[in-house]
C-alpha positions as CSV (number, residue, x, y, z in Angstrom):
1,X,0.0,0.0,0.0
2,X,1.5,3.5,-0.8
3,X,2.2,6.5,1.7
4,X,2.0,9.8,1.4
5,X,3.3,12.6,3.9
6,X,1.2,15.6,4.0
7,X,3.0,19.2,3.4
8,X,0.7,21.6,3.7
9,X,-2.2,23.1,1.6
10,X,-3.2,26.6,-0.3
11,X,-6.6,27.6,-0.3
12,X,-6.4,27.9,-4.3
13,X,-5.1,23.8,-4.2
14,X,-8.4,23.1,-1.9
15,X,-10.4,25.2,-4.0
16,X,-8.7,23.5,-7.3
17,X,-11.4,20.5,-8.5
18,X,-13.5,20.9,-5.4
19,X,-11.3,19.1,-2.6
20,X,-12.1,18.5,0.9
21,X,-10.0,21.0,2.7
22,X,-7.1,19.2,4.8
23,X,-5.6,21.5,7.2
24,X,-8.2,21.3,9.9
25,X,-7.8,17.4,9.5
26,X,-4.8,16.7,8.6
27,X,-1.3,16.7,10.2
28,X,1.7,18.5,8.4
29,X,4.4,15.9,8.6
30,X,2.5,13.2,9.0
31,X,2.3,9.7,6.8
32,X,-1.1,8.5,5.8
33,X,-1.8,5.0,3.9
34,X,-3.3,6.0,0.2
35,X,-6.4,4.5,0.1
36,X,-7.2,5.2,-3.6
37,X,-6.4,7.9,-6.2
38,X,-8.8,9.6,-8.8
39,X,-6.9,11.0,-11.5
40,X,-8.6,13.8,-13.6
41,X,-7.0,15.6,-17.1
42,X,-5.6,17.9,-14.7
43,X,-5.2,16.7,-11.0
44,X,-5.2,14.0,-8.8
45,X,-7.6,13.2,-5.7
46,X,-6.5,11.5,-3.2
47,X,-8.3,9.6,-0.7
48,X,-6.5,8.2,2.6
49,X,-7.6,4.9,4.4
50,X,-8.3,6.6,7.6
51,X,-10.7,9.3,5.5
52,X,-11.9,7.2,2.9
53,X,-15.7,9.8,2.2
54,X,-12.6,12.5,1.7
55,X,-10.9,13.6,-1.5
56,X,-7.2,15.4,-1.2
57,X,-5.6,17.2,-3.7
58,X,-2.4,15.3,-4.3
59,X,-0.2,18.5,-4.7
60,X,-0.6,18.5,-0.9
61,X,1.3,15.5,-0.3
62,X,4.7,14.1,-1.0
63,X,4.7,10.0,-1.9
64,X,7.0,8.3,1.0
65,X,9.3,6.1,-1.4
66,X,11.3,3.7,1.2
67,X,11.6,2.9,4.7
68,X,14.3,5.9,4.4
69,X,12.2,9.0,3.0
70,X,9.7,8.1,6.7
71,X,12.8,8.3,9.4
């Protein structure tokens, strides 16, 4: 299953395809388990295993590559 780590969000990258807005939820820093991903023409949604009814715009989160990128 992939990771992401969340970075942060704008309020034009919320805004951008209608997203659920993170930064009241989420944890800058922190890895989440991708639970799917819903790629558009011009984004990408993400949805996270522990919010599955929630759609993130991926620009707001870094993919965790190895054991390495989470220490």
């Amino acid at each position: 299953m992939k990771r992401v780590k969340y970075i942060g969000a704008t309020d034009a990258q919320v805004k951008w395809g209608n997203n659920d807005d993170p930064r009241e939820i989420l944890k800058e820093g922190e890895i989440y388990k991708l639970a799917s991903e819903e790629i558009h023409n011009w984004h990408t949604k993400f949805c996270l295993k522990r919010f599955p009814n929630m759609k993130f715009n991926s620009v707001c989160f870094e993919e965790i590559l190895s054991i390495n990128d989470v220490i």
